[in-house]
mmJSON file of the N, C-alpha and C atoms, coordinates in Angstrom:
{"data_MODEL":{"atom_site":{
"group_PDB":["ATOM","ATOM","ATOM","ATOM","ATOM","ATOM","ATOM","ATOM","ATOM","ATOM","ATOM","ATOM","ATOM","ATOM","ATOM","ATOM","ATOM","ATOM","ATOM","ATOM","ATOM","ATOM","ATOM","ATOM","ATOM","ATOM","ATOM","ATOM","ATOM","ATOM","ATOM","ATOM","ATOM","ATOM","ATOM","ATOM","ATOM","ATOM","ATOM","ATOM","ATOM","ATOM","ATOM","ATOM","ATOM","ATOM","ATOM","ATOM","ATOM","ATOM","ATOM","ATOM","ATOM","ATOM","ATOM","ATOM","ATOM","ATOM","ATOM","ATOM","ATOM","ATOM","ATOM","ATOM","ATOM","ATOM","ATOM","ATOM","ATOM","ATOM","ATOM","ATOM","ATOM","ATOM","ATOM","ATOM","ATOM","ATOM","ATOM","ATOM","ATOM","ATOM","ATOM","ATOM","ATOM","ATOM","ATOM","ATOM","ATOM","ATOM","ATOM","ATOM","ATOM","ATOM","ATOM","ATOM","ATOM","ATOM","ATOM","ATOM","ATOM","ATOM","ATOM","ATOM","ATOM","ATOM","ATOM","ATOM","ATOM","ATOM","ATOM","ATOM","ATOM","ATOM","ATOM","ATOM","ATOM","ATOM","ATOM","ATOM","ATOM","ATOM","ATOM","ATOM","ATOM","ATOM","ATOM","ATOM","ATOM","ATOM","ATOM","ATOM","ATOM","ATOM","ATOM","ATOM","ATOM","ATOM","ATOM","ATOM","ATOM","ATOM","ATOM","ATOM","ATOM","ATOM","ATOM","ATOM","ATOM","ATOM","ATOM","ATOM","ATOM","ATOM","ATOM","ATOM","ATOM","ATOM","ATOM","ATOM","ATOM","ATOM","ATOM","ATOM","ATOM","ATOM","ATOM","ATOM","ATOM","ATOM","ATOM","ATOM","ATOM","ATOM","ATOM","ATOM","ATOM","ATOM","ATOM","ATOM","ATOM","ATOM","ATOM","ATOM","ATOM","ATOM","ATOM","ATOM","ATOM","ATOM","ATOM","ATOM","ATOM","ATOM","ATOM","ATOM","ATOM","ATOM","ATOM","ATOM","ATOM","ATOM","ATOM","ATOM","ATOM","ATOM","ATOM","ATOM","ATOM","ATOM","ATOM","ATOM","ATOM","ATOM","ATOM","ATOM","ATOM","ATOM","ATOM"],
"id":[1,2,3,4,5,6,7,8,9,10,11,12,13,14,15,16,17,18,19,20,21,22,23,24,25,26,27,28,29,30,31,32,33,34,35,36,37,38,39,40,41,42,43,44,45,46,47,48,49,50,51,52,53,54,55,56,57,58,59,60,61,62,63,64,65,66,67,68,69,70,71,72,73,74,75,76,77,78,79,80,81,82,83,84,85,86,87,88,89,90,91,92,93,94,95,96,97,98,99,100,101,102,103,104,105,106,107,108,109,110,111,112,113,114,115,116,117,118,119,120,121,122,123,124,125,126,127,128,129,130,131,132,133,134,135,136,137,138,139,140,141,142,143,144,145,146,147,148,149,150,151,152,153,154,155,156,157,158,159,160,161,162,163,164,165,166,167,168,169,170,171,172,173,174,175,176,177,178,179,180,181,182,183,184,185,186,187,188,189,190,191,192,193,194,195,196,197,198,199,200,201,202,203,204,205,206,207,208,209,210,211,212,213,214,215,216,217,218,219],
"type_symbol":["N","C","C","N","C","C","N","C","C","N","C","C","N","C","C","N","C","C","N","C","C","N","C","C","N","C","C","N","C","C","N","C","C","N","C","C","N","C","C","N","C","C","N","C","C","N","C","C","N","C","C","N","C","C","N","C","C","N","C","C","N","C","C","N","C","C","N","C","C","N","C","C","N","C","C","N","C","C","N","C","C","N","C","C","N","C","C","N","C","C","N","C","C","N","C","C","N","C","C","N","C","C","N","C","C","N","C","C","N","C","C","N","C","C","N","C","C","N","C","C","N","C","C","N","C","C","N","C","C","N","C","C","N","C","C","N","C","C","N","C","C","N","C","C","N","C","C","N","C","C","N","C","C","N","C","C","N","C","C","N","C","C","N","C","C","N","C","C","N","C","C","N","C","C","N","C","C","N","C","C","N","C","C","N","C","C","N","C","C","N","C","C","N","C","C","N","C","C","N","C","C","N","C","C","N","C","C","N","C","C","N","C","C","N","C","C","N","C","C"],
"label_atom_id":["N","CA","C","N","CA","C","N","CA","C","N","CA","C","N","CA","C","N","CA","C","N","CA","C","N","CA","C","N","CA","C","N","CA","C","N","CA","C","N","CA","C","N","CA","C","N","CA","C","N","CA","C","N","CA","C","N","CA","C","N","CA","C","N","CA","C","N","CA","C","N","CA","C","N","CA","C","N","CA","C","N","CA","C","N","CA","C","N","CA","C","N","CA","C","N","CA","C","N","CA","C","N","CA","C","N","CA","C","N","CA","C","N","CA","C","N","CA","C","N","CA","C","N","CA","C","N","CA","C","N","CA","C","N","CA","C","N","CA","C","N","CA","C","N","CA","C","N","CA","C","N","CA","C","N","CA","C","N","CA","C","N","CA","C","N","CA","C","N","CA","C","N","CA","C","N","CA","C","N","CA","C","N","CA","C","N","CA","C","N","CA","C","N","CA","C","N","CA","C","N","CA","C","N","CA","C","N","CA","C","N","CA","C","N","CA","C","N","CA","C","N","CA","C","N","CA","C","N","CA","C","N","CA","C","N","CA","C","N","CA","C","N","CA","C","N","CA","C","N","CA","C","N","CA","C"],
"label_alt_id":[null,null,null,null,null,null,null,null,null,null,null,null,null,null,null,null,null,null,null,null,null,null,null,null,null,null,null,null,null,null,null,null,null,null,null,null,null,null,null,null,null,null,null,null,null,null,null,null,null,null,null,null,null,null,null,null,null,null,null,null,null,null,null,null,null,null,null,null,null,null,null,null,null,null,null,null,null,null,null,null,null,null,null,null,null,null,null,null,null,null,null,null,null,null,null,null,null,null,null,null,null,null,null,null,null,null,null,null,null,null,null,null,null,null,null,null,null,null,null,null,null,null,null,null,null,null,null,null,null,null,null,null,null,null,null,null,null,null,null,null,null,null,null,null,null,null,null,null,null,null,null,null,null,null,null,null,null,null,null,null,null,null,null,null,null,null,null,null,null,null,null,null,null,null,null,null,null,null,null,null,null,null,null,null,null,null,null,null,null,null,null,null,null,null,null,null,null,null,null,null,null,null,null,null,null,null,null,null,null,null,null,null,null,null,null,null,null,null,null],
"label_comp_id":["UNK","UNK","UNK","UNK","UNK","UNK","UNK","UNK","UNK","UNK","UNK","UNK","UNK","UNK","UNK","UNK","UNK","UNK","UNK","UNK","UNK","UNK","UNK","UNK","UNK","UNK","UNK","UNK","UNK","UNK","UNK","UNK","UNK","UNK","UNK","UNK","UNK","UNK","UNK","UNK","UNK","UNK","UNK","UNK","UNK","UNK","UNK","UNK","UNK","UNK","UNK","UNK","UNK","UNK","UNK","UNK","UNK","UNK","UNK","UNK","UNK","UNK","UNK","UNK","UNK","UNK","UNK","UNK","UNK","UNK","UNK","UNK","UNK","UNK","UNK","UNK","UNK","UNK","UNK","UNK","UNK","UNK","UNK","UNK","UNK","UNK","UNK","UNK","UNK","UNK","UNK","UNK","UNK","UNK","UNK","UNK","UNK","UNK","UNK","UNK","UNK","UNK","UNK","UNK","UNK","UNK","UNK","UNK","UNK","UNK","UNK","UNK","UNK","UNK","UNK","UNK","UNK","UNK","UNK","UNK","UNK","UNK","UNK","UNK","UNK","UNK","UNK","UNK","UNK","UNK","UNK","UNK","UNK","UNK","UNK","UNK","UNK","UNK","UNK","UNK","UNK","UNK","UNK","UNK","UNK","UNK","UNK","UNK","UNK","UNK","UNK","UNK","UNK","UNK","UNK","UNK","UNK","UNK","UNK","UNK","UNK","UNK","UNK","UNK","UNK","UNK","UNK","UNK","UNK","UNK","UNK","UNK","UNK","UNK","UNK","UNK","UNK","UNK","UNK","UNK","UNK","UNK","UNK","UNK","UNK","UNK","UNK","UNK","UNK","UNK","UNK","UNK","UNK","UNK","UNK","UNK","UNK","UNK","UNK","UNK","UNK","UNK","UNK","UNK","UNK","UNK","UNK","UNK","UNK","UNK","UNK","UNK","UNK","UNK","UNK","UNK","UNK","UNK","UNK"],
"label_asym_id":["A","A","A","A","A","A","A","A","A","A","A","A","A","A","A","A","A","A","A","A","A","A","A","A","A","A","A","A","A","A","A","A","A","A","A","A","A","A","A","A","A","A","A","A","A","A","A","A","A","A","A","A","A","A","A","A","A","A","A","A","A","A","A","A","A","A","A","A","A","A","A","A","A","A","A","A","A","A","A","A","A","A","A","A","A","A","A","A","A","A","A","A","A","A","A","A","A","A","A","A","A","A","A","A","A","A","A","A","A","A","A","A","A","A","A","A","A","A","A","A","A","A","A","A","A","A","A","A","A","A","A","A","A","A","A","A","A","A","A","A","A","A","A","A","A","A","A","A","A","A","A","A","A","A","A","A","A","A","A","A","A","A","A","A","A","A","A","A","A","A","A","A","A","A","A","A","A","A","A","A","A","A","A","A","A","A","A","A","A","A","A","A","A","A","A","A","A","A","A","A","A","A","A","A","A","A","A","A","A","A","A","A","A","A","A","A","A","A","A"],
"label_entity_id":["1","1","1","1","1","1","1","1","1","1","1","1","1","1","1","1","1","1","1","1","1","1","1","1","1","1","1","1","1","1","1","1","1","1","1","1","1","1","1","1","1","1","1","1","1","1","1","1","1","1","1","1","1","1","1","1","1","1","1","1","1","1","1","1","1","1","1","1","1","1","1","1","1","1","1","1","1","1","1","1","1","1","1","1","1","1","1","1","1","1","1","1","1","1","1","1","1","1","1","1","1","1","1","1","1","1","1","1","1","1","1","1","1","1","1","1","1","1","1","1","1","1","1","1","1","1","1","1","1","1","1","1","1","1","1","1","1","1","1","1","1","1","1","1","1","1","1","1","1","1","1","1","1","1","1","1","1","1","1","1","1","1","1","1","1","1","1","1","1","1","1","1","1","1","1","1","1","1","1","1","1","1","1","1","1","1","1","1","1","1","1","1","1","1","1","1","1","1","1","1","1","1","1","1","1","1","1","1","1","1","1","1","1","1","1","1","1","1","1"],
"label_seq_id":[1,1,1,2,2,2,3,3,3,4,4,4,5,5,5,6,6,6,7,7,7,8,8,8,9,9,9,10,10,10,11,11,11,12,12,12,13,13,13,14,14,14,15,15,15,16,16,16,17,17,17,18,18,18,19,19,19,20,20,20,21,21,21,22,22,22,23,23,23,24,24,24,25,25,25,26,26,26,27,27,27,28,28,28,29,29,29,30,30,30,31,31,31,32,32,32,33,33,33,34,34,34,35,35,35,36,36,36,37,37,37,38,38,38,39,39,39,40,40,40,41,41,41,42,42,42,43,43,43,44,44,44,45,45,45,46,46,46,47,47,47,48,48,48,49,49,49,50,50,50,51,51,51,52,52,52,53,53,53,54,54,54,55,55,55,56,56,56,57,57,57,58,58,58,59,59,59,60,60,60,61,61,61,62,62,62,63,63,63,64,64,64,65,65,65,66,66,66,67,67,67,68,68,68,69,69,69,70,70,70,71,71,71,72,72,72,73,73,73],
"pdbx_PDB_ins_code":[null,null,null,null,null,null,null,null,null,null,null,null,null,null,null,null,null,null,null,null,null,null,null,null,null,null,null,null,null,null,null,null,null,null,null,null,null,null,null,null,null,null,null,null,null,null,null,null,null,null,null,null,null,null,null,null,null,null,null,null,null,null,null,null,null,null,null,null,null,null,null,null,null,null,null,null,null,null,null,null,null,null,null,null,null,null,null,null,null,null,null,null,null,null,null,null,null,null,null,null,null,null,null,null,null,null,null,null,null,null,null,null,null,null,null,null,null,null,null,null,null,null,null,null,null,null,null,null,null,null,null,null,null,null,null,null,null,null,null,null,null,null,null,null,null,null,null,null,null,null,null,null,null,null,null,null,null,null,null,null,null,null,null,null,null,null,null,null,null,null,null,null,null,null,null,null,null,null,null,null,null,null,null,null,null,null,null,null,null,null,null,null,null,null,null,null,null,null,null,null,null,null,null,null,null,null,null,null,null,null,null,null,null,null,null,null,null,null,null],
"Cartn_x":[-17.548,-16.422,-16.868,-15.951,-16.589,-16.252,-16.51,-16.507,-15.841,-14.465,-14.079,-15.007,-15.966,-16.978,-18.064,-18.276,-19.254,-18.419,-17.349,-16.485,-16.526,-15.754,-15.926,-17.194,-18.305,-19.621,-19.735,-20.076,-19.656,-18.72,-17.521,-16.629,-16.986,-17.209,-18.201,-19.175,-20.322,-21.355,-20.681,-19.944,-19.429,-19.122,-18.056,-17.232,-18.766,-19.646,-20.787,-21.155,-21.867,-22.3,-21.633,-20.663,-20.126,-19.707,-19.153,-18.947,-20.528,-21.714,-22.897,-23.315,-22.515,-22.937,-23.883,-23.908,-25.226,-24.534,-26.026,-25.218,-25.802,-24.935,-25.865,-27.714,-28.073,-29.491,-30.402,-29.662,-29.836,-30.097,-29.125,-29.012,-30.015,-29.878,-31.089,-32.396,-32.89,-33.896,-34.606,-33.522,-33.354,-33.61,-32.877,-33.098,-34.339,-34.352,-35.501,-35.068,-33.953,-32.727,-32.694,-32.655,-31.841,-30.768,-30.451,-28.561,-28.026,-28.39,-27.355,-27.233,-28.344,-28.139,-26.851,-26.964,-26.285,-24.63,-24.518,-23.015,-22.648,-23.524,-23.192,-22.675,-23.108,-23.138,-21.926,-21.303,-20.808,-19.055,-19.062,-17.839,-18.144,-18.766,-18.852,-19.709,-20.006,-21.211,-21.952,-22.417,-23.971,-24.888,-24.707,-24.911,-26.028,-26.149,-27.038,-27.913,-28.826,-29.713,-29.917,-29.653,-30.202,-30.793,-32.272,-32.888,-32.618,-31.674,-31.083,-30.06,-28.989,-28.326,-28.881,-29.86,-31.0,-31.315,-31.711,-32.289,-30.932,-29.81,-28.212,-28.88,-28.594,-28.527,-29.227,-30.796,-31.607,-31.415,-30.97,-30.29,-29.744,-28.708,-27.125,-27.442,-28.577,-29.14,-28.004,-27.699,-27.067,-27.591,-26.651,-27.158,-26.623,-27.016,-26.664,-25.664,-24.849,-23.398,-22.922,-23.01,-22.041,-21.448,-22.069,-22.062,-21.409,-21.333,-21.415,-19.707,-19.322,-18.131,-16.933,-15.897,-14.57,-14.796,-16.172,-16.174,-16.497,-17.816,-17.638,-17.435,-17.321,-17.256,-16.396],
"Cartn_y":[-29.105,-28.762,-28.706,-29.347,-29.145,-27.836,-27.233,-25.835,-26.339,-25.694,-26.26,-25.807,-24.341,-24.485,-25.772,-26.424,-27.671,-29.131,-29.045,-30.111,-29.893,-28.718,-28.663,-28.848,-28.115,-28.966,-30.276,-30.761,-32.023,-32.915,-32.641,-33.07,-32.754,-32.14,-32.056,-32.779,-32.472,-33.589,-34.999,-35.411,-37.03,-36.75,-36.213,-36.244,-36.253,-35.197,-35.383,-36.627,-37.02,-38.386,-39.774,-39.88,-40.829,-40.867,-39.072,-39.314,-39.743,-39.658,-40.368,-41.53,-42.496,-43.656,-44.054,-42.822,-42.812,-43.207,-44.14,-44.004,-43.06,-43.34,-42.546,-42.388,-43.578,-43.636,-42.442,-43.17,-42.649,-41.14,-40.86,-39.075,-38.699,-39.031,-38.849,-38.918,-39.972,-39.593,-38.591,-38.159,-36.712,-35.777,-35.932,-34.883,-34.484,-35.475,-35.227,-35.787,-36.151,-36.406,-37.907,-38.391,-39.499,-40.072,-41.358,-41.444,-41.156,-41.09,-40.657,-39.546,-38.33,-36.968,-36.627,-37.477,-37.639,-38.055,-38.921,-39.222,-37.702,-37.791,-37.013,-35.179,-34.704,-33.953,-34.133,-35.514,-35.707,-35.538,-35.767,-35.966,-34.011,-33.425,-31.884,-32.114,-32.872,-32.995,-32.588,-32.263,-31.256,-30.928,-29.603,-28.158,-28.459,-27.453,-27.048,-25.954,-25.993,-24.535,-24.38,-22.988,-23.155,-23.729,-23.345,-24.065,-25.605,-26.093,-27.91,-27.4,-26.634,-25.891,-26.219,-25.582,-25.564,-27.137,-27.854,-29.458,-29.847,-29.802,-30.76,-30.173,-28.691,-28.219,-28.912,-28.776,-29.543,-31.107,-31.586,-33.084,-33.159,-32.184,-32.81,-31.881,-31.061,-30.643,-29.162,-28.279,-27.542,-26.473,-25.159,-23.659,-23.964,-23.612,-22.985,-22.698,-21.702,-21.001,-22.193,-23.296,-23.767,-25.177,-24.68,-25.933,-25.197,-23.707,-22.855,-22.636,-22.513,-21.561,-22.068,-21.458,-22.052,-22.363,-22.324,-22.481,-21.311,-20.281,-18.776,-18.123,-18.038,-16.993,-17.483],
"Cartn_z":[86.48,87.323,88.786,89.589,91.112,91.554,92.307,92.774,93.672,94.766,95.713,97.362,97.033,98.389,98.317,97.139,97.064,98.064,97.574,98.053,99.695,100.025,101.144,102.203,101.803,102.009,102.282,101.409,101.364,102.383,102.307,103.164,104.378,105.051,106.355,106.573,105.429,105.385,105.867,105.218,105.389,106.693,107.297,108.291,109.854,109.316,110.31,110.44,109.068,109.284,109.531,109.421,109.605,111.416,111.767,113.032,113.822,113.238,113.974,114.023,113.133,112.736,111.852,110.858,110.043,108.595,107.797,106.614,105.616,104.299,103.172,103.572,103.299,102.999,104.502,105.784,107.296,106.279,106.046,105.939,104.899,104.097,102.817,103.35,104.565,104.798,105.974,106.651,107.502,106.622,105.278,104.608,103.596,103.553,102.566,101.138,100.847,99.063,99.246,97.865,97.453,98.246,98.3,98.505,97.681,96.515,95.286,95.295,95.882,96.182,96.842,97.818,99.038,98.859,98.004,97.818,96.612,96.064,95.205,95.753,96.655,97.634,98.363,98.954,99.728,98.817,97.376,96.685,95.737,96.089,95.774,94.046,93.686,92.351,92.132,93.645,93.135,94.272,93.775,93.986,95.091,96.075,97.078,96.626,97.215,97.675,99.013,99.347,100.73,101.404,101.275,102.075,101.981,101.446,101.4,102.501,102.716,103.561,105.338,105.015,106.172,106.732,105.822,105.792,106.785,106.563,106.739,108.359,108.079,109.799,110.87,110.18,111.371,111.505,110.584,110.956,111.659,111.326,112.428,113.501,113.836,115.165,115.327,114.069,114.129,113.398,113.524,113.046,111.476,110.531,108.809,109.102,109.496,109.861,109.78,110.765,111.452,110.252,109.416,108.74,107.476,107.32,106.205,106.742,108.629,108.784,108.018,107.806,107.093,105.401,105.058,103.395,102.838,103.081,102.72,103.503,104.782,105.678,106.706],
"occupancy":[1.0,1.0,1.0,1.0,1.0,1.0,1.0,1.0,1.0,1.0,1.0,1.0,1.0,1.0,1.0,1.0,1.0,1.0,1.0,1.0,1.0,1.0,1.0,1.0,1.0,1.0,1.0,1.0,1.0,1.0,1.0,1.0,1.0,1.0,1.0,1.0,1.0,1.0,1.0,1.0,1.0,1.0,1.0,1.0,1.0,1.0,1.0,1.0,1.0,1.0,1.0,1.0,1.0,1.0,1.0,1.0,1.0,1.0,1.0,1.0,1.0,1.0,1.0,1.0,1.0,1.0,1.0,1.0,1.0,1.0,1.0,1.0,1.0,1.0,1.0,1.0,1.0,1.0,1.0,1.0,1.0,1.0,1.0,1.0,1.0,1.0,1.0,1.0,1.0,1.0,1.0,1.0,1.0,1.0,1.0,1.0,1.0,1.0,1.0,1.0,1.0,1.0,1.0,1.0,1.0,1.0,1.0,1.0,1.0,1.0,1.0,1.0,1.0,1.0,1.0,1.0,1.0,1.0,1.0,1.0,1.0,1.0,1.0,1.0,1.0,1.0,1.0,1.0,1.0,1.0,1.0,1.0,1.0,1.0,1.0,1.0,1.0,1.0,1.0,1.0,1.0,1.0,1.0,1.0,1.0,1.0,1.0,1.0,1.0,1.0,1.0,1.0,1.0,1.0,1.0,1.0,1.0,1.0,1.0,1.0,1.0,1.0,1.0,1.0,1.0,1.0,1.0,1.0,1.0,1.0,1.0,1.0,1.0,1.0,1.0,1.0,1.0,1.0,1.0,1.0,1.0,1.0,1.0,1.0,1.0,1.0,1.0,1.0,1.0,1.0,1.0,1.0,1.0,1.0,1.0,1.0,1.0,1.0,1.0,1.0,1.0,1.0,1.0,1.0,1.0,1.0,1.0,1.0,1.0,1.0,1.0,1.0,1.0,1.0,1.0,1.0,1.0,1.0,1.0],
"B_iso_or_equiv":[0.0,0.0,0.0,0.0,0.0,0.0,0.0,0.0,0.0,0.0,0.0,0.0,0.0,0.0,0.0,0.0,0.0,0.0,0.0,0.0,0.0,0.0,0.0,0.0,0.0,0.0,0.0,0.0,0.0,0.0,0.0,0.0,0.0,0.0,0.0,0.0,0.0,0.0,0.0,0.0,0.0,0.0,0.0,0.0,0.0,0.0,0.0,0.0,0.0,0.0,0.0,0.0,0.0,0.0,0.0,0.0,0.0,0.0,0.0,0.0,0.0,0.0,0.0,0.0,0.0,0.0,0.0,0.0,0.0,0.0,0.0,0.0,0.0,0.0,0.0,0.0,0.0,0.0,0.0,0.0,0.0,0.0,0.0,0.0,0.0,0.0,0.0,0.0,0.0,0.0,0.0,0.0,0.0,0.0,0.0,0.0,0.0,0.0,0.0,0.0,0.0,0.0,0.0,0.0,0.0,0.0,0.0,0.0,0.0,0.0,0.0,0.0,0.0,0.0,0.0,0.0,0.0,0.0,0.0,0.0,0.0,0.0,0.0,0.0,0.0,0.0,0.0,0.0,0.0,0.0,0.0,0.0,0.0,0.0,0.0,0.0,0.0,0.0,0.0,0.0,0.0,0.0,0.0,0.0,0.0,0.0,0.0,0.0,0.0,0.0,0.0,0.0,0.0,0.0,0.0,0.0,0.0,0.0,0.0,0.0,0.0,0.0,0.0,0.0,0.0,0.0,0.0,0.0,0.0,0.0,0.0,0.0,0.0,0.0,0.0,0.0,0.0,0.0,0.0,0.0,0.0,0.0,0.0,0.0,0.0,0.0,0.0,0.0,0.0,0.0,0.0,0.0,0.0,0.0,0.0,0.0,0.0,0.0,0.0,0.0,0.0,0.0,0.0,0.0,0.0,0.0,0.0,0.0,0.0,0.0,0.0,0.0,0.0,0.0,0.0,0.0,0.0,0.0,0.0],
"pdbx_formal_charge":[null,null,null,null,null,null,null,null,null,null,null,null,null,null,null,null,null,null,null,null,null,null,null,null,null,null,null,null,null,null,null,null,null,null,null,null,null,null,null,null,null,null,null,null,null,null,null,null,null,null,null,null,null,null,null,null,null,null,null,null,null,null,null,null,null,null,null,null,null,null,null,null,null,null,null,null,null,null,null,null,null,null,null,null,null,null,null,null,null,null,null,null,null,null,null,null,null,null,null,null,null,null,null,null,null,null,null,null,null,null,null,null,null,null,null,null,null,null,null,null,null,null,null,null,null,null,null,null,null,null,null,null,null,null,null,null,null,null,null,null,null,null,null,null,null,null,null,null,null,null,null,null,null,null,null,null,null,null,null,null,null,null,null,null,null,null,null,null,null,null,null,null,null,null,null,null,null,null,null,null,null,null,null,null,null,null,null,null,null,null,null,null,null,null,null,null,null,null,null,null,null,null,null,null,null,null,null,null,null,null,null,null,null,null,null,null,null,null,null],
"auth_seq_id":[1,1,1,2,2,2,3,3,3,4,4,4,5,5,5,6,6,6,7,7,7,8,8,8,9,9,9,10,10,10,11,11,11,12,12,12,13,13,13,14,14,14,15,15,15,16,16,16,17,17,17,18,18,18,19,19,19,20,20,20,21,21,21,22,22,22,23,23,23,24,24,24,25,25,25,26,26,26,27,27,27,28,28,28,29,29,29,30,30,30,31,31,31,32,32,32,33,33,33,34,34,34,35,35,35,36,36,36,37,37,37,38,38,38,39,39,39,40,40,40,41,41,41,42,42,42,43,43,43,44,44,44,45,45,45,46,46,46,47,47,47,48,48,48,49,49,49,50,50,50,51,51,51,52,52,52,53,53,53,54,54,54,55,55,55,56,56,56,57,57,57,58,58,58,59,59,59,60,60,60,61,61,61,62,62,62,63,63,63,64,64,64,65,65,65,66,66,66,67,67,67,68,68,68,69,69,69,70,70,70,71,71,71,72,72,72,73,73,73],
"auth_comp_id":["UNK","UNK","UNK","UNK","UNK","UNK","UNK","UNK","UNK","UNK","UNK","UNK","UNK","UNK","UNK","UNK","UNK","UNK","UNK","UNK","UNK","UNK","UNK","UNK","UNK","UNK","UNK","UNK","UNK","UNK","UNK","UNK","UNK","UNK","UNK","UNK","UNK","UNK","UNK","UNK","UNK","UNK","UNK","UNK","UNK","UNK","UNK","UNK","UNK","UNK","UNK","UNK","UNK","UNK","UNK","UNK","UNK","UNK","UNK","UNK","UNK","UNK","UNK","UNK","UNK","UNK","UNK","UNK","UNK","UNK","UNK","UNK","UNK","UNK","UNK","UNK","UNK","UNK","UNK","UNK","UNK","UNK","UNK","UNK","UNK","UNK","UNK","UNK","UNK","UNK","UNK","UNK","UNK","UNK","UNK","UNK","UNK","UNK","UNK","UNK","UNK","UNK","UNK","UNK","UNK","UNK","UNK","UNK","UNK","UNK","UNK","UNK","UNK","UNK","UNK","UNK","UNK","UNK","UNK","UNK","UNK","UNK","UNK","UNK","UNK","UNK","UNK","UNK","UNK","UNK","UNK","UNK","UNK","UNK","UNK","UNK","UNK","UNK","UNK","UNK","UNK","UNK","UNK","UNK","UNK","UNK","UNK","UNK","UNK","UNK","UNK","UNK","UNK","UNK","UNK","UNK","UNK","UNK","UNK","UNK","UNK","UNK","UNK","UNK","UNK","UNK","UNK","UNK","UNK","UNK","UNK","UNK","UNK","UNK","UNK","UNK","UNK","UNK","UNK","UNK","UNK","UNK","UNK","UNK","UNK","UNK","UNK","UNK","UNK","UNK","UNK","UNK","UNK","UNK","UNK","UNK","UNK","UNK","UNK","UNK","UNK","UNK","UNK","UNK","UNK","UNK","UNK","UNK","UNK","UNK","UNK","UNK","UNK","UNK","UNK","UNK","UNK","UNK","UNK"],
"auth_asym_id":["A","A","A","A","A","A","A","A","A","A","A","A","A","A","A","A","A","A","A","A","A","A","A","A","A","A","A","A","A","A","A","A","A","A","A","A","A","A","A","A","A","A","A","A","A","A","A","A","A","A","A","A","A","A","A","A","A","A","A","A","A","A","A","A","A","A","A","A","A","A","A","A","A","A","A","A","A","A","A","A","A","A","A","A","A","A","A","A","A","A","A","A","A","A","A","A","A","A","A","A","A","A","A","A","A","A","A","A","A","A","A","A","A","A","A","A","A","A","A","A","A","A","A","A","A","A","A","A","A","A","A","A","A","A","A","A","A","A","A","A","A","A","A","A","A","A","A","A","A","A","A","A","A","A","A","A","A","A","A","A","A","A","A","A","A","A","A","A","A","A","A","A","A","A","A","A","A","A","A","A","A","A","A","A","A","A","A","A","A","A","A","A","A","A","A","A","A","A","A","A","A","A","A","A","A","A","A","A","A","A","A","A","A","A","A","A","A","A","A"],
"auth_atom_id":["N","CA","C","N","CA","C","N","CA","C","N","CA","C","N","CA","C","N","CA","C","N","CA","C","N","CA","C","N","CA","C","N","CA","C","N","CA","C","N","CA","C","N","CA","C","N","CA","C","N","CA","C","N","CA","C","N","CA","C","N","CA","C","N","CA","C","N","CA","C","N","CA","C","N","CA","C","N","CA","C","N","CA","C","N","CA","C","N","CA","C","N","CA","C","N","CA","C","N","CA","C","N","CA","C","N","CA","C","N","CA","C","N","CA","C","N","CA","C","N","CA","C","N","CA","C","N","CA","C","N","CA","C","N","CA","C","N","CA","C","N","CA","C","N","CA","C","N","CA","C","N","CA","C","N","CA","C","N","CA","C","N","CA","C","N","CA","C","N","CA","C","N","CA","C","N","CA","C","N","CA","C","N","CA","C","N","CA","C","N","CA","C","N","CA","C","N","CA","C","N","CA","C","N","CA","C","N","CA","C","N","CA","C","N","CA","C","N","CA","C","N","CA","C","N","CA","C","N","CA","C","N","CA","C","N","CA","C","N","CA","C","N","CA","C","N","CA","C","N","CA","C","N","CA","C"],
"pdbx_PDB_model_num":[1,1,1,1,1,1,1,1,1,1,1,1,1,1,1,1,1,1,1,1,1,1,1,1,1,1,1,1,1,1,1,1,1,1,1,1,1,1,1,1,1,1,1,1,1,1,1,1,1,1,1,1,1,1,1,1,1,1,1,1,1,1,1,1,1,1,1,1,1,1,1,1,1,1,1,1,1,1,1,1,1,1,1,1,1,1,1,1,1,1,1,1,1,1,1,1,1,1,1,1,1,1,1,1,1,1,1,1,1,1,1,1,1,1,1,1,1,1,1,1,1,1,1,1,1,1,1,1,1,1,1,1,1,1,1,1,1,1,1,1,1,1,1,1,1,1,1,1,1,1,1,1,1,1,1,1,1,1,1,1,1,1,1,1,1,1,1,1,1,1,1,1,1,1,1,1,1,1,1,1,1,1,1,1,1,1,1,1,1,1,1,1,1,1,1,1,1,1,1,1,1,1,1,1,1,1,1,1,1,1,1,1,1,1,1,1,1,1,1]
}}}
C-alpha cells in the first residue's frame, strides 16, 4: 500500500528534479540509489529512511524540513 506521506515525497522529489533538468539516473547518482530506487520513490513505492531524507536535501542544496514541510509537519 502506498502511504500518502511516501507519495508526497516523492512528488516533490520529481517536481525538484525535473525543475533542474536532471534525470532519474542524474539524481540517483547525487544520491547515492538506483534509478529504480529513484522512480520508485518518485511514484511513493518505497519507503525512505532518514538519513536518505538527508541525501535528497544535500542534492537539491536544501534543509530536511524543507523537503519534509507540508507532508508531516
Amino acid at each position: 500500500m502506498i502511504e500518502p506521506c511516501h507519495r508526497l515525497f516523492g512528488a516533490k522529489v520529481e517536481q525538484l528534479r525535473v525543475a533542474l533538468g536532471w534525470t532519474q539516473q542524474d539524481l540517483a547518482k547525487k544520491v547515492g540509489l538506483s534509478r529504480g530506487s529513484i522512480a520508485n520513490i518518485e511514484t511513493g513505492r518505497q519507503r525512505l529512511l532518514l538519513h536518505d531524507v538527508d541525501k535528497f536535501a544535500k542534492a537539491f542544496g536544501a534543509e530536511p524540513k524543507a523537503l519534509l514541510r507540508g507532508i508531516w509537519f
